[in-house]
ZAKELUM-172383 format. One record per residue (C-alpha): residue in one letter; x, y, z. Coordinates in steps of 0.001 Angstrom, whole numbers, padded with zeros to 6 digits, always signed. Example, Ala and Ser with C-alpha at 12.3 -4.5 7.8 and 13.67 -1.06 7.14 Angstrom:
<recs>
A+012300-004500+007800;S+013670-001060+007140;
</recs>
This chain:
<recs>
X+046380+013267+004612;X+044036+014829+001862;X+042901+018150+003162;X+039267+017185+001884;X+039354+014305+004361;X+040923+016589+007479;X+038023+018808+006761;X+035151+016298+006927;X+037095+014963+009825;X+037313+018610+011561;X+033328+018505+010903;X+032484+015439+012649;X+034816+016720+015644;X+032508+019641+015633;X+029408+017652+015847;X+030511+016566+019537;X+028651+018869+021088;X+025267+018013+019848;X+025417+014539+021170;X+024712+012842+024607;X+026757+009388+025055;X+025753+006666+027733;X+028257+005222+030260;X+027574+002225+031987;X+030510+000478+034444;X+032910+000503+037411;X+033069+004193+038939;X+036613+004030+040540;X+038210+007556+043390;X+041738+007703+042259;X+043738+009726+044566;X+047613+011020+044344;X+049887+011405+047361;X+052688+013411+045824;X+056425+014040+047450;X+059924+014046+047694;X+062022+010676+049223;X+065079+012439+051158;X+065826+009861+053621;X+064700+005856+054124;X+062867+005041+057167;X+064887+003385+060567;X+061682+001135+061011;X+061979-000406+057651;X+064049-000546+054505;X+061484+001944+052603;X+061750+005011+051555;X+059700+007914+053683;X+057984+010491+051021;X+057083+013956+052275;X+053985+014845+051290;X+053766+017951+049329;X+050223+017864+047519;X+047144+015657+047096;X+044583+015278+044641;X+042004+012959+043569;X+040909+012451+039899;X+038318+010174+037957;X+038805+006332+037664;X+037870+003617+035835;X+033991+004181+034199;X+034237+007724+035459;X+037072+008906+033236;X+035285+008113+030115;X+032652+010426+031412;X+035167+012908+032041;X+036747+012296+028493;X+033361+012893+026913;X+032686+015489+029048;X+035724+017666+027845;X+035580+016705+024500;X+032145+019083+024693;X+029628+016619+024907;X+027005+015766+027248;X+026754+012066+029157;X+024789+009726+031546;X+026560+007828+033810;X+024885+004402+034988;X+027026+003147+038342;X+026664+001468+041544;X+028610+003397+044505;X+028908+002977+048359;X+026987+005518+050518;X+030028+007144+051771;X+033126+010130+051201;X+034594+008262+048152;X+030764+008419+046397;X+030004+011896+047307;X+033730+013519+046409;X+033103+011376+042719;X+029427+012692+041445;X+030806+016458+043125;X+033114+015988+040661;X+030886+014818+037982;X+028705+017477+038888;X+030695+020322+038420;X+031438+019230+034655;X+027948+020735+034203;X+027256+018492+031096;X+026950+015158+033259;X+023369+013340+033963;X+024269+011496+037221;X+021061+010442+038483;X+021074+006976+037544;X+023832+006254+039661;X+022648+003936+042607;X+023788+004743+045659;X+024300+000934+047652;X+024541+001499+051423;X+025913-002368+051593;X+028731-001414+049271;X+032469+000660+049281;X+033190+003116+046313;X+036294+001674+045490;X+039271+004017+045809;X+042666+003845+044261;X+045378+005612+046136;X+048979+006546+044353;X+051924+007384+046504;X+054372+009610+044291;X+058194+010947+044239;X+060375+012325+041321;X+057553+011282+039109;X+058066+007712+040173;X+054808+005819+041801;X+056689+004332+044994;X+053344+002316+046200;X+049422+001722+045421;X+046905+001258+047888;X+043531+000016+046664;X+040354+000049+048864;X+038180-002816+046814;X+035627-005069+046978;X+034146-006470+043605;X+030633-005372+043810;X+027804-008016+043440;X+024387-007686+042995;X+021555-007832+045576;X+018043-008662+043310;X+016520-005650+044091;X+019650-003457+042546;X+020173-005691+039325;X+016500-004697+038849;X+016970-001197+039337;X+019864-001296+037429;X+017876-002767+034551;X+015141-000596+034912;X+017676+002334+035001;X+019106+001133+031662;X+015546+001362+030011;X+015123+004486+031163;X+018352+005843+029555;X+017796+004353+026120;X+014055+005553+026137;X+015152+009308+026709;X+017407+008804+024321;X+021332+008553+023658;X+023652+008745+020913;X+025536+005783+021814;X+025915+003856+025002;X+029049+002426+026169;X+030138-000711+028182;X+033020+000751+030395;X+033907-002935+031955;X+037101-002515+034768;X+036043-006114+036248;X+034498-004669+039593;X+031448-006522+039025;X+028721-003260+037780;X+029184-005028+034592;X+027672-008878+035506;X+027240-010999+032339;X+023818-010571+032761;X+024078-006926+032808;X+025973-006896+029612;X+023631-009007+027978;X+021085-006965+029130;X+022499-003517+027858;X+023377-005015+024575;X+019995-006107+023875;X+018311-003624+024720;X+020089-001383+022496;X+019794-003363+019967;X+016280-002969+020424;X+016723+000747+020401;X+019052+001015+017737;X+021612+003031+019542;X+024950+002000+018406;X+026931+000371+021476;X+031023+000465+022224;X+032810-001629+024102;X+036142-001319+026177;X+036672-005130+027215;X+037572-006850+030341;X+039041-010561+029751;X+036775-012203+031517;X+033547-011033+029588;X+034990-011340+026156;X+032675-013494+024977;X+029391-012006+025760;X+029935-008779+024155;X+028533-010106+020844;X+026281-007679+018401;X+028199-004527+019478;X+028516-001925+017223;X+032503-002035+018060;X+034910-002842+020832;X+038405-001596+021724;X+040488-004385+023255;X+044486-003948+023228;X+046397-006689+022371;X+046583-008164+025383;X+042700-008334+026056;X+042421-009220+022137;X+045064-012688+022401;X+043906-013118+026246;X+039963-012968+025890;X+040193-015846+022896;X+042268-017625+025149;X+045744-017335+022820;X+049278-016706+023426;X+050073-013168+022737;X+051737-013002+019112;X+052338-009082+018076;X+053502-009919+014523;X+051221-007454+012405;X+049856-010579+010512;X+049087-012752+013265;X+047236-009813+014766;X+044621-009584+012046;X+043883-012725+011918;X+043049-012890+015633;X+040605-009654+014768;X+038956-011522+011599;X+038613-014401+014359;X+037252-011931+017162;X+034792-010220+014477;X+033253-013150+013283;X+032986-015616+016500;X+031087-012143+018334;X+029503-010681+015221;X+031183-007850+015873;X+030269-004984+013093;X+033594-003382+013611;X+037165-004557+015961;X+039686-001849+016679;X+043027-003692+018527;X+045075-000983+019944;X+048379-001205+019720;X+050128+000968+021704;X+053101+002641+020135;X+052182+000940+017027;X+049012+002348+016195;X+045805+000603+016060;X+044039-002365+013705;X+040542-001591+012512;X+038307-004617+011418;X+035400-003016+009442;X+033040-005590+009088;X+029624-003295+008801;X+028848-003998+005134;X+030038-008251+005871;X+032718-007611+003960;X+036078-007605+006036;X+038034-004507+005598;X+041245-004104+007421;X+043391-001232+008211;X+046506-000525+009998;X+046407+003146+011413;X+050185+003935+012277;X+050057+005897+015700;X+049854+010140+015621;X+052321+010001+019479;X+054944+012105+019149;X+056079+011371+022326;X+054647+008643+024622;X+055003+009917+028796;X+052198+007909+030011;X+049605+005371+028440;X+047505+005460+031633;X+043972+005785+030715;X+044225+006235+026831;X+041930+003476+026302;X+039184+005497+028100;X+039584+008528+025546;X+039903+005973+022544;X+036196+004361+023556;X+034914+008185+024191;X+035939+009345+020995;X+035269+006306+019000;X+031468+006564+019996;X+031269+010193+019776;X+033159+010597+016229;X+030348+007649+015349;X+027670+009056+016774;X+028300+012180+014389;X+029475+010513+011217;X+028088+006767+011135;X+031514+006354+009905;X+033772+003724+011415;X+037176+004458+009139;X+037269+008163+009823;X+035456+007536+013791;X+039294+005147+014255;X+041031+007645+012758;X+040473+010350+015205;X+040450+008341+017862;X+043949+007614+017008;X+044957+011103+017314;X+042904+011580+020446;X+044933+008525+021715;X+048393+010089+020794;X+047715+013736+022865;X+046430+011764+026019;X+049630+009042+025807;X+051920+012717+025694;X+050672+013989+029085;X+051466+012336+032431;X+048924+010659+034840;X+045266+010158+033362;X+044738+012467+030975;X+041795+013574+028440;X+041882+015312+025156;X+039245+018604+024414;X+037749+019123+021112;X+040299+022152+020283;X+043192+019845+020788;X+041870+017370+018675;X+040937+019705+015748;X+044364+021118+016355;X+046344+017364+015948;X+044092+016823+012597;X+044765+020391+011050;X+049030+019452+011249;
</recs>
């Protein structure tokens, strides 16, 4: 890469920590249970693990936060918890990150936080346990929610993302919602997408699906031939005026549909993984950095391009991982 472009690149990188970024979606407790398997039980053919350690980590909506949060920037997290242990050991968590705004987080006594437990041995995951109810709204907390959302955009952001896991924080009507009024605001809005909303994400600044979500959320059988894949995104782009697409592609990189100036330019980025361990939670850092690298540069070639590299150090570490500014500027400078 031309050392004039690393450097501009290295700049925008740098800019991170001027910037406050919006988070609005599904705040999930995931917990590890990790052990050895030395014998299987007499009660039942299943292994027994002894447990060793336990720790609990940010889910869903809550790991972009912490994403953005080590990258060096500040956030605002917009959630609906359960008044109980999983809710308070979450926000402690949030809280301690110093650079998070988590007072618009309602707290829902007729809700559960929903919790995600992982039972692990030899770096195997024998079993998941999942504590979930899909949330739905009462009136009186889609209103606060709204009004919350308002409140945000008037303080002011840098960008605001839709963090949608499917738990039901982010209703179609709440999308809608969030969406227009930034577009009333003019704060550039990202998008990570859940299948089922697909189609009412439309305006966004840019949205992040992987190839499943991209074939899946226009109804189409998944096709991962390089050509067939950018003419789903041209499809995507213009059916949800869409300024930009970015379809990730795993060990293959990602597709960027730049569609800002209505002229469709697309480009492959090859991936910057030199080793993938673990995938889990990439597409939390790719969303965090896309929006932050925009939010600096108003550039949407050079905001997918480190995203890409943010995406290969996270897929290189094991369990849910984020990427800080000084490995970033570190991946870019190779």
């Amino acid at each position: 890469m031309d050392r004039h472009i690393k450097n501009d690149l290295l700049k925008i990188v740098d800019g991170f920590s001027n910037k406050k970024i919006a988070v609005i979606g599904d705040v999930i407790l995931d917990k590890y249970i990790i052990g050895k398997v030395r014998r299987i039980s007499p009660e039942a053919p299943v292994p027994v693990v002894e447990v060793g350690s336990e720790k609990i980590s940010f889910g869903g909506s809550s790991n972009v936060i912490s994403n953005i949060s080590d990258l060096g920037a500040k956030s605002v997290i917009l959630s609906i918890v359960g008044n109980d242990e999983a809710a308070s050991q979450i926000t402690s968590m949030m809280k301690e990150k110093n650079s998070v705004d988590t007072s618009y987080i309602i707290w829902d006594n007729n809700q559960k936080t929903i919790e995600k437990t992982r039972i692990i041995a030899e770096h195997q995951q024998v079993v998941r346990i999942d504590k979930e109810i899909k949330y739905s709204y009462s009136s009186l907390i889609k209103n606060k929610m709204k009004e919350n959302i308002k409140k945000v955009l008037k303080n002011g952001v840098d960008a605001f993302i839709l963090s949608d896991y499917g738990k039901g924080v982010l209703s179609k009507e709440i999308i809608e919602f969030s969406i227009e009024e930034c577009l009333k605001n003019k704060t550039p809005i990202f998008v990570d997408p859940k299948i089922e909303h697909f189609i009412a994400y439309k305006k966004v600044t840019s949205m992040t699906p992987n190839i499943m979500e991209a074939f899946a959320g226009m109804r189409k059988i998944e096709n991962r031939e390089q050509k067939e894949i950018e003419k789903l995104g041209v499809e995507i782009v213009k059916k949800l005026n869409l300024k930009s697409l970015i379809i990730t592609q795993s060990e293959n990189g990602m597709t960027l549909f730049d569609y800002f100036s209505k002229k469709m330019k697309i480009t492959h980025i090859p991936t910057e993984a030199r080793e993938v361990f673990d995938v889990t939670g990439a597409g939390d850092t790719v969303i965090s950095v896309l929006a932050l690298s925009y939010s600096s540069s108003f550039d949407i070639f050079y905001s997918a391009i480190i995203s890409n590299y943010a995406a290969g150090i996270v897929v290189a570490k094991m369990g849910t991982a984020t990427a800080t500014a000084e490995e970033l500027k570190r991946a870019i400078k190779q």
